[in-house]
Each structure stands twice: as structure tokens, then as C-alpha cells.
N, C-alpha and C positions, 0 to 999 in steps of 0.2 A: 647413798647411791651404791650401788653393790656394783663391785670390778671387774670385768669380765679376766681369768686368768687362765690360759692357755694349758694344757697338759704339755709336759716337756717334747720337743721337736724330735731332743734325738737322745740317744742312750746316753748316761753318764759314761764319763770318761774311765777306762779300765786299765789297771796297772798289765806291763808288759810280763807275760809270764817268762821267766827267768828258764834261760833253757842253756846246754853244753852245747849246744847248736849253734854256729853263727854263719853270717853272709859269706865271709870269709874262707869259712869252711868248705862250701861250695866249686869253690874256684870261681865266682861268676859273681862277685860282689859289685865290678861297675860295668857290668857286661848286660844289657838288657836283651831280651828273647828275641829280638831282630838282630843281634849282632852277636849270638851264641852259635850258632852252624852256619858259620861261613866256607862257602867251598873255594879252590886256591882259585876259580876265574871271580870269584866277589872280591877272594882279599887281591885280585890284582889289576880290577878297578879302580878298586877304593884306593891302593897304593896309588895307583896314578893322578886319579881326581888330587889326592894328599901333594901329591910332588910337582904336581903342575898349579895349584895354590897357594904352595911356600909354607912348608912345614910352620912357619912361623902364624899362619896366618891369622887370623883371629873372627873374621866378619862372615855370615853365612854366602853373602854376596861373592866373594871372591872364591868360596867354595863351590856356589854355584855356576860361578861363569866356567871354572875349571871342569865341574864335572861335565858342562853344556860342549864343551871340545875334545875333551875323552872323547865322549858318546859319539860325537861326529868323527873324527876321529877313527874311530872304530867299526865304525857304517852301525850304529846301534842307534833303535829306535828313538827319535828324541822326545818321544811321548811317553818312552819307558818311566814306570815309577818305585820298579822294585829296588835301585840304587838308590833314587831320590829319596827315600823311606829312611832307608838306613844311613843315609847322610842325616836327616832330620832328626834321627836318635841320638844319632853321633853324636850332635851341636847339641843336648840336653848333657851330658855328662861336666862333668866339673874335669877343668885343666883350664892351663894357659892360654893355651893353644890346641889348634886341627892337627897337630903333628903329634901334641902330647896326648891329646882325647887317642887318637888313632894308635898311637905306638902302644896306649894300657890297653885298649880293647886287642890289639896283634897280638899281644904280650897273650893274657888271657886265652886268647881263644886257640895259640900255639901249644898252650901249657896244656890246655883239652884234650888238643889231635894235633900230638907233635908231624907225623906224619905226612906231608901235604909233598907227595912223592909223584912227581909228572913224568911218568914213563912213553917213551920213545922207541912203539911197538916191533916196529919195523928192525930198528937198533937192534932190541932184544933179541930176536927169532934169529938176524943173522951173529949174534953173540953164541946162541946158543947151537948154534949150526955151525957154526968154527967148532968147537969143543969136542 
């Protein structure tokens, strides 16, 4: 009886070409594309949801309850999902902890745009009007 045998499903397996390139080099090896351009009211969400969870935390649950009282908190939509997103990348990253995922993605995306300079317009003009 003749076998029926399938043409292969999917490409062989291909050796990684060897490059002077690495993730590392980037500056953004555990920083995924939702958590590369944070502007300073994201990272000072995210810092809150973090500090009102207990740096310690571990379970998505109690990141969620925390971010669920920021947001009110804040009079911020609680149907928002563009926080909840980047929470959800968050908890994919390897660490201990919500404190420790949070402080490498801080770390990282400080070392990008050290910069995150909240100017106090009004301050400034009458700065600059003493002078």
C-alpha cells in the first residue's frame, strides 16, 4: 500500500547569521515597542500603578487592582486601555518582580531620553523678566 507523505509544512531550521550586531547594542534589549517612547505623564502612571502595588509585587491582579485606583484617582477613563496595554507588556518581561520589570524598562528608556524636563511656564517668563 503506498503512504501518503506530506511535502514539508515548514522551512528547515536556518543557522542564526552571525552578526557584530547585538540586542544589546540597541539600548532596548528588554524594552518592547510599547514601552520604548514613554512620555513623563506614562512614566508617571506607570510609577504610580508600581507604588501603589508594592514594588514587591508579583501577580497581575494586584497590578491591576492598583492601576484600577490610579485611574480613578485621577478622574481617567476606566475604560482606558492604552495603560492597561503597557501593563500587559510589562508582566511579559522576565524579573522578580513589578518593581524589578519596571525599574529595567525606567532604567532603559531614561538612558534613550535622559531628558524628561517638566517646565513651569509661568515660573520661567517671570525668571526671565527679573533678569
Amino acid at each position: 500500500m503506498h503512504r501518503f507523505q506530506p511535502t514539508r509544512a515548514s522551512p528547515p531550521i536556518k543557522e542564526p547569521a552571525s552578526s557584530n550586531y547585538s540586542a544589546s547594542d540597541s539600548g532596548h534589549e528588554f524594552v518592547a515597542p510599547e514601552l520604548q517612547h514613554l512620555t513623563p505623564d506614562d512614566i508617571d502612571i506607570l510609577d504610580a500603578v508600581i507604588q501603589r502595588a508594592g514594588s514587591a509585587a508579583t501577580t497581575f491582579f494586584t497590578i491591576f487592582k492598583a492601576y484600577s485606583d490610579v485611574l480613578q484617582e485621577r478622574g481617567l477613563d476606566p475604560q482606558e486601555v492604552v495603560y492597561y496595554g503597557k501593563l500587559l507588556k510589562l508582566g511579559t518581561l522576565k524579573g522578580r518582580n513589578w518593581g524589578e520589570k519596571w525599574g529595567m524598562v525606567k532604567a532603559q528608556v531614561e538612558q534613550v531620553s535622559p531628558c524628561h524636563v517638566n517646565f513651569n511656564l509661568p515660573q520661567l517668563f517671570s525668571l526671565a523678566a527679573s533678569q
